[in-house]
N, C-alpha and C positions, 0 to 999 in steps of 0.2 A: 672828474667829469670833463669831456673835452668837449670844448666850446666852438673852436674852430678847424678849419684846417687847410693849406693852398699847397704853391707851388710854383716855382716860377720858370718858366721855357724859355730857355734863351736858343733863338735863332735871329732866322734874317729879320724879324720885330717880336721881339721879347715880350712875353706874354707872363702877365701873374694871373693865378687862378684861385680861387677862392670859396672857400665852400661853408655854410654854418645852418641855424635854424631855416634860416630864408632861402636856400639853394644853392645853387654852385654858378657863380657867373667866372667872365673871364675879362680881365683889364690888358689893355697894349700898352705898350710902353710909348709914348708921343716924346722924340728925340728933341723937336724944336721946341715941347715945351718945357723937358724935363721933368713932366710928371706923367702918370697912368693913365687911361679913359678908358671907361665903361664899353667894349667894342663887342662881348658876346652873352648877353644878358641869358640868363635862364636856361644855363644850358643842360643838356638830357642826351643820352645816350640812347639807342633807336635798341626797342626793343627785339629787334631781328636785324642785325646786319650780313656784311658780304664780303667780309675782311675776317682773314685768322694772322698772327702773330707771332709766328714761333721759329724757332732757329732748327731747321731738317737736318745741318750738317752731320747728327749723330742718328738719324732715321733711322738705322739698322738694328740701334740698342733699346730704343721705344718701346714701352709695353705693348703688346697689341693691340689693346683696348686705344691706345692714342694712335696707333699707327692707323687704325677703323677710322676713328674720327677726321685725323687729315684727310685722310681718302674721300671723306664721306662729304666734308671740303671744298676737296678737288672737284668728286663730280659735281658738286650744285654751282659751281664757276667761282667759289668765293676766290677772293684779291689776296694771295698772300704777299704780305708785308711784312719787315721782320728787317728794322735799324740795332737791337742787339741792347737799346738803353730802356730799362722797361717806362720809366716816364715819359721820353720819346716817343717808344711805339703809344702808350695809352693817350697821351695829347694828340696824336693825329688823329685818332678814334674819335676820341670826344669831341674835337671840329671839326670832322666828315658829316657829323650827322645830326 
């Protein structure tokens, strides 16, 4: 049975993320203190957003059915974004929204 489960992002402030019975929060790293703090409590993912994730470089070889969907995408003006590290791309998702 898993109990818990995180992750940690390192960029310009390293973030752990943390997730169990109680929800998924997210701790920063505090450099002067050398410890973590509680900076994005109760986080959620927006049940409709405006960002897709995917690498087009190979668009020509995509089934149809996805090549529909990016289109479909396109025209509703979603953001694509697409850094190539999939924890990367899902951590900026989960603190956009």
């Amino acid at each position: 049975m898993q109990v818990a489960a995180g992750y940690i992002h390192y960029c310009p402030s390293t973030m752990m993320v943390l997730t169990s019975d109680f929800g998924v929060d997210g701790f920063t790293y505090e450099q002067s203190l050398g410890d973590y703090h509680l900076s994005h409590p109760n986080m959620r993912i927006s049940k409709k957003g405006n960002i897709y994730s995917i690498n087009e470089s190979r668009f020509a070889d995509f089934p149809e059915s996805v090549k529909e969907y990016i289109g479909h995408c396109q025209s509703e003006e979603y953001s694509g974004r697409y850094i190539g590290y999939l924890a990367a791309d899902f951590h900026r998702n989960l603190i956009e929204f």
